[in-house]
N, C-alpha and C positions, 0 to 999 in steps of 0.2 A: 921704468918710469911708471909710477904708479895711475889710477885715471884721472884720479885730480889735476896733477901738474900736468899729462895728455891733454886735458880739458883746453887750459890756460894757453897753453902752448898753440895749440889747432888755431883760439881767437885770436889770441895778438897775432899768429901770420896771416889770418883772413883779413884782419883790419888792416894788418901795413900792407899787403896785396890790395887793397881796396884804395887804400891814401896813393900809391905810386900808382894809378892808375890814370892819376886828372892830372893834362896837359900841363908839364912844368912853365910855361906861357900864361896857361889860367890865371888870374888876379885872386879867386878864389882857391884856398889851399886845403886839404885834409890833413887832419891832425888827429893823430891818435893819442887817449886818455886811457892811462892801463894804471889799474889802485889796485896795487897786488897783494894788499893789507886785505881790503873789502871784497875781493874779485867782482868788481864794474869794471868793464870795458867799452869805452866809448868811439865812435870815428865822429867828428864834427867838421863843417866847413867853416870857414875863417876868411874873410875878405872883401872885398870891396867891387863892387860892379857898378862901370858906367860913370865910376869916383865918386857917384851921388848916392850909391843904395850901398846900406852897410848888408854883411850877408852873415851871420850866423847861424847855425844853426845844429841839433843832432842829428844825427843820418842814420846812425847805429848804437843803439846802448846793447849790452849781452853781461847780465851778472850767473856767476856761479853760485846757488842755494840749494845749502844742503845735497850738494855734490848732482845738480843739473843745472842743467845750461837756459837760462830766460831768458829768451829775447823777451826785453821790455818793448825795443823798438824797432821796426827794421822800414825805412824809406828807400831801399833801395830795388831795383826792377829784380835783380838775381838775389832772392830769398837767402841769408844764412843759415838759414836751416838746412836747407836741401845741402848746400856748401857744405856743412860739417857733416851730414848722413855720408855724401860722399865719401868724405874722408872716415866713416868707419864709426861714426857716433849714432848709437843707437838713437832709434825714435822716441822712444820709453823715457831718453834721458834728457828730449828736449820742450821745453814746456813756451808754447807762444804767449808770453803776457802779452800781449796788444791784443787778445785775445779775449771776452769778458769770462769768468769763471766758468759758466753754464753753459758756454758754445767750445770750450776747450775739448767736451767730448764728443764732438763731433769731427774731429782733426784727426791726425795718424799722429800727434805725438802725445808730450803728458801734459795731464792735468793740471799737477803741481803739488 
């Protein structure tokens, strides 16, 4: 497998590990959004709380550019990044856009 499709692969199990992780009970749902044309991959919430508050929202965006990994977003307490280093993804190859350009080098990953 080459590291592209490694890449891919690593996110959508992070993000469906992430969606099966809230309470089949929760009114709120995670939904995973994989555009494997554009390599964005999303996890969002989806539902309703209290029947009165709508609840949308993104939790996780992570696109592949130019063969690294961007987190645009990450709202979650347990970092995707550290997640994918875990699993074997260099630092070098992951670049934190929530990040503004000129604080990216001060991080242990890339730039971009």
């Amino acid at each position: 497998m080459d590291k592209l499709d490694w890449y891919r692969q690593l996110i959508r199990e992070s993000l469906m590990e992430r969606a099966k992780s809230r309470s089949p009970n929760d009114p709120v749902k995670s939904e995973t959004v994989f555009d494997r044309e554009s390599d964005r991959y999303q996890l969002v919430s989806v539902g309703w709380k209290d029947s009165n508050t709508r609840i949308y929202g993104c939790v996780l965006h992570v696109d592949i550019i130019d063969g690294k990994i961007w987190v645009q977003h990450d709202g979650t307490e347990d970092a995707i990044a550290e997640q994918l280093v875990a699993k074997g993804v260099p630092k070098q190859d992951i670049v934190l856009a929530y990040h503004a350009p000129y604080l990216r080098q001060y991080t242990e990953y890339a730039v971009g």
